[in-house]
N, C-alpha and C positions, 0 to 999 in steps of 0.2 A: 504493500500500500504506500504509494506515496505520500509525500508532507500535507502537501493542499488536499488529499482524499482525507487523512488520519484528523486534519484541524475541524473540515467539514462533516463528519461523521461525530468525533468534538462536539461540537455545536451542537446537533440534529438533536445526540441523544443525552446532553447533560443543560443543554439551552443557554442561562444565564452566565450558569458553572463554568462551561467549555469555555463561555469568550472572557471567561475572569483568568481561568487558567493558563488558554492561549497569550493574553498579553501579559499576563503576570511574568512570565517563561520571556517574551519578549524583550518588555522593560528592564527585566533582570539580567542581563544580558545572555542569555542563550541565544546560540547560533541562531536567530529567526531573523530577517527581514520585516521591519514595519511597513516598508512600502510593497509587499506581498501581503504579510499577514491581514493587513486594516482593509486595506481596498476588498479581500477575499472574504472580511466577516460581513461588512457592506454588502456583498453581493449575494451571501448565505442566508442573513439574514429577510435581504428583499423577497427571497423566493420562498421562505418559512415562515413571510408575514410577521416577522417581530418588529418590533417597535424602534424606529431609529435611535430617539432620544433614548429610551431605555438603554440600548446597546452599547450606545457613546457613554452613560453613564458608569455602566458596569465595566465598560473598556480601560475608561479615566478609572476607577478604583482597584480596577486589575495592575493597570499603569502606576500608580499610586503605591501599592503592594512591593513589587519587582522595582521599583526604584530606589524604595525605603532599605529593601533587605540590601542594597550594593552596598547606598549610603554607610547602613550600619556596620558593613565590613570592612571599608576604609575607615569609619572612624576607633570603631573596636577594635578592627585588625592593625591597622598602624603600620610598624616596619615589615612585620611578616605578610602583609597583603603586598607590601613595595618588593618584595625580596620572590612574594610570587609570580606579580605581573612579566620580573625581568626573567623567570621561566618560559613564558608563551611573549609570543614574537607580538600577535594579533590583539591581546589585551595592553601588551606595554605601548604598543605606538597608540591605541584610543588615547588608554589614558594619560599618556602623554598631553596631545593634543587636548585634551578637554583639562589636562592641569595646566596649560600655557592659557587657556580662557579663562579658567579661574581666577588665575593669578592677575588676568590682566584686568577683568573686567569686577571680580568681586561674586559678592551672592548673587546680583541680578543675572549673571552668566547661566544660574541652574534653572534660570526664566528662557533666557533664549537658546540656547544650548539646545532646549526640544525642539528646535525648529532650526535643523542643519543634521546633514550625517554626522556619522561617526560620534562627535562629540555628542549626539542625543539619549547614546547609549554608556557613554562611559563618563559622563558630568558627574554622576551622584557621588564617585569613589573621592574624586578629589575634594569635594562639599565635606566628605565625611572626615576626610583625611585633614584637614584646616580646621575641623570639628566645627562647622557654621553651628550656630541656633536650630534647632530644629523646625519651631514654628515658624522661620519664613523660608527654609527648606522646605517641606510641606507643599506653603501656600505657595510659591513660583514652581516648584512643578507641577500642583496638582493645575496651574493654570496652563501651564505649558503642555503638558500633556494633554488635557481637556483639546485645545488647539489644534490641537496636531490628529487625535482621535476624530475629532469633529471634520478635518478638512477630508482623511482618508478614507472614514468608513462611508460618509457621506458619499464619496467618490464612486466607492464599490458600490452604495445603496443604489444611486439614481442610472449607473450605467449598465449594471445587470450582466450579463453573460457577457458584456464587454471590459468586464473587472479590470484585467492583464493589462491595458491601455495607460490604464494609470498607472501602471510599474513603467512602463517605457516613457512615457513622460518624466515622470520623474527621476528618471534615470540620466535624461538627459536636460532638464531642465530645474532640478532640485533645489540649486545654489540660488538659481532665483527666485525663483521659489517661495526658498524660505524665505532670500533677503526681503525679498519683496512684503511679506506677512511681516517680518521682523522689524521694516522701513516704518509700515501702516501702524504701529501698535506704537512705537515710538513718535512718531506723528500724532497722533490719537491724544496719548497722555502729556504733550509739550501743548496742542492748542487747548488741551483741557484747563492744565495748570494756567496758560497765558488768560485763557477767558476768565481767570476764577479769577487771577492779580486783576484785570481790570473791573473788576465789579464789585473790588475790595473797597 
């Protein structure tokens, strides 16, 4: 049985369960693909009549789950989770990259960092490892995440047996993608703040 047979078979017969597990396994960093997995629950669940928003819900708390448990291995783990990573070739260069964003941009990095490869999967370790607060750990993932769930499953929902579309898209237009989402939200919160200073 294939990945995408075994995630969809998943779903069919545990529902809620399968897409909490699926992306918990995700976010955690197991070998999965977001931009396979989300667009593929998007499409499972169009055709089993499940509830989008519900789905996004339980994806973002699946997401939530699998990010927390990295967090808390870099922050517990410490030097032996450093002394792991230089083990495997494919974990040290993430978290690499996602510890040069940390350092550069701070906690708001575990906000954007979900919306960009690579560093989307391997932010939480260095959060952990700097030992951030947790409570705004949490809340910038659980938004980042939320984001990122909503743009892909959404994707899979509306295009239906055209799922796969959206992996090649993004494959080749990711970067902007995100910056693009990442540009808007930044935008967003600068005319918000400016409109509040004038009406101060």
């Amino acid at each position: 049985m294939s990945f995408i047979e075994a995630i969809k078979q998943l779903i069919i017969e545990l529902g809620a369960g399968g897409i909490f597990v699926a992306t918990a396994l995700e976010y955690g960093c197991f070998p999965v693909s977001s931009e396979i997995l989300l667009p593929f629950i998007g499409y499972v669940i169009a055709i089993q009549h499940y509830s989008l928003l519900y789905t996004i819900l339980i994806a973002t708390f699946g997401g939530m789950v699998g990010t927390t448990a990295c967090y808390l291995v870099g922050r517990i783990g410490g030097r032996m989770f450093e002394r792991m990573a230089e083990s495997f070739e494919g974990i040290a260069f993430g978290v690499e990259k996602a510890q040069q964003l940390f350092e550069k941009y701070g906690k708001e990095s575990v906000f954007f960092a979900r919306l960009f490869p690579i560093a989307r999967t391997y932010i939480s370790f260095p959060a952990g490892l700097a030992k951030m607060p947790v409570a705004p750990f949490i809340v910038y993932t659980a938004f980042g995440v939320f984001l990122w769930n909503t743009a892909l499953i959404s994707a899979g929902y509306f295009l239906g047996s055209h799922w796969d579309i959206c992996k090649a898209f993004l494959k080749a237009y990711q970067w902007q993608l995100s910056g693009g989402i990442a540009l808007a939200i930044v935008l967003f919160f600068t005319a918000r703040n400016f409109l509040g200073k004038k009406h101060d």
